[in-house]
C-alpha angles and dihedrals in degrees: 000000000000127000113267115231119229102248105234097248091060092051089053089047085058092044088060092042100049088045082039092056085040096057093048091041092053085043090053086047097052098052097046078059080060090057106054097087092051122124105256088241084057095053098041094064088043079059098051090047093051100047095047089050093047087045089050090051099044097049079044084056093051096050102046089046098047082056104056097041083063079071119060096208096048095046094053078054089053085057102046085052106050084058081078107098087226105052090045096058100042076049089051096042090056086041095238099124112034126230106272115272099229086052091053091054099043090048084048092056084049090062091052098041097082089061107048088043086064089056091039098259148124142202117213129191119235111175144331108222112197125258109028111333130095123176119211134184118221104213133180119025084342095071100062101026118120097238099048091121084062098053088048097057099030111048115005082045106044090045093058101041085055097058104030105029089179086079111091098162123056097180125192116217130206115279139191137274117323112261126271132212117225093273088043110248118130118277096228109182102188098202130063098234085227083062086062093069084076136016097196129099099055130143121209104224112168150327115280102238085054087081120066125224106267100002137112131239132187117207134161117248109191096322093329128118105213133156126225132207136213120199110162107303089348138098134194128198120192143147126294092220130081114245086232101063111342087266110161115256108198097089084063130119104263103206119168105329095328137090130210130221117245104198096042106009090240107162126226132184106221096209088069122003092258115159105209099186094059109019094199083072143077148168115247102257114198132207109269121192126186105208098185100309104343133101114221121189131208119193130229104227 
């Protein structure tokens, strides 16, 4: 269905309402300025007042609402209604309507983004698919690092779960070609920057030279089989297990940066953990980090 424009007059109703909720909101704030030097007993009792008068109207709210929503023509009014800045933030105030759920994610990738910009990354959103699942795109540096699998679900996961826990799924969707730097060789970071907030927890697997550029090695990491993955400076470190049914992978066919399954044909892209036959899926990929000559692994409980 297409999409239904805003007649002009409506638009100019919510004007007057927004600048209409601004001028009250800059009036309560200005008296709260009045109250500062107040005694505590005095503004205790303020409190109480407040509090009691903000609890009246809210249950008066409820109730009013709970009413109409019993008639369907009155509740498509309701909703109309609530579209008026002002109505909706009173009804926020008194937590009656939610935040939006599309404005909660977006304020928790806020809240990642500093620190994926330090280490040249991005976070995009890509839907919001109702009930509990929100895509994302992982862009700059992100998209290619080894331990993308780890920002995802340390830190753009973690953010949006906090703020919207009716979100049970944080999916990563494909993305474009890995980023270059200005003489066009790949920008590897070896390290998710959310595996900077601590440096415990490494395993030391192997020497460097040890893996060979564009092939693929299994090794055991307490108790773990995982493959890494060599391409130029960089290593990757994911699970030994196809994301389909836990089949090994390291009998694949390893073409260009990608392995096969040999059991089901399910495709991966090594650099990241990317399945490229089913896009919802994808291999655990854990932080890698090269001290000198020395591979160091960190798991992905």
């Amino acid at each position: 269905m297409a999409a239904r424009d805003t007649p002009p007059d409506l638009d100019a109703a919510h004007a007057a309402s927004a600048a209409e909720l601004a001028r009250r909101a800059g009036e309560l704030a200005r008296l709260e300025v009045l109250t500062q030097g107040w005694e505590p007993s005095q503004q205790s009792v303020l409190g109480a007042i407040k509090t009691g008068i903000e609890e009246l109207n809210a249950e008066a709210f409820r109730r009013l609402i709970r009413a109409l929503k019993t008639d369907e023509a009155a509740a498509a009014a309701l909703r109309e209604a609530v579209r008026d800045p002002l109505v909706y933030q009173v009804l926020r105030f008194h937590g009656i309507v939610k935040e939006p759920l599309e404005h909660r994610v977006a304020r928790a990738l806020d809240e990642v983004r500093p620190m994926l910009a330090r280490h040249g990354g991005d976070v995009e959103l890509v839907a919001v698919k109702l009930p509990d699942t929100v895509e994302v795109r992982l862009v700059g540096s992100c998209q290619s690092c080894p331990s993308s699998g780890e920002t995802l679900s340390e830190g753009v996961e973690k953010a949006i779960k906090a703020l919207c826990p009716e979100i049970t799924t944080v999916a990563r969707v494909s993305r474009g070609a890995p980023e270059a730097s200005p003489d066009g060789s790949r920008v590897v970071h070896f390290i998710s920057p959310f595996a900077r907030q601590q440096d415990l927890g490494w395993t030391d697997v192997c020497a460097l030279n040890e893996l060979h550029d564009g092939a693929v090695v299994s090794r055991a990491v307490e108790g773990r089989d995982v493959l890494l993955y060599r391409h130029g400076g960089g290593v990757s470190c994911l699970d030994n297990a196809c994301a389909h049914m836990g089949m090994p992978l390291d009998g694949g066919q390893l073409d260009g940066g990608t392995l096969r399954c040999p059991y089901h044909g399910f495709v991966y892209r090594l650099d990241t953990g990317e399945c490229l036959t089913v896009p919802e899926v994808q291999l655990a990929v854990h932080a890698v980090k090269v001290a000198g000559e020395r591979v160091a692994v960190r798991l992905r409980r």
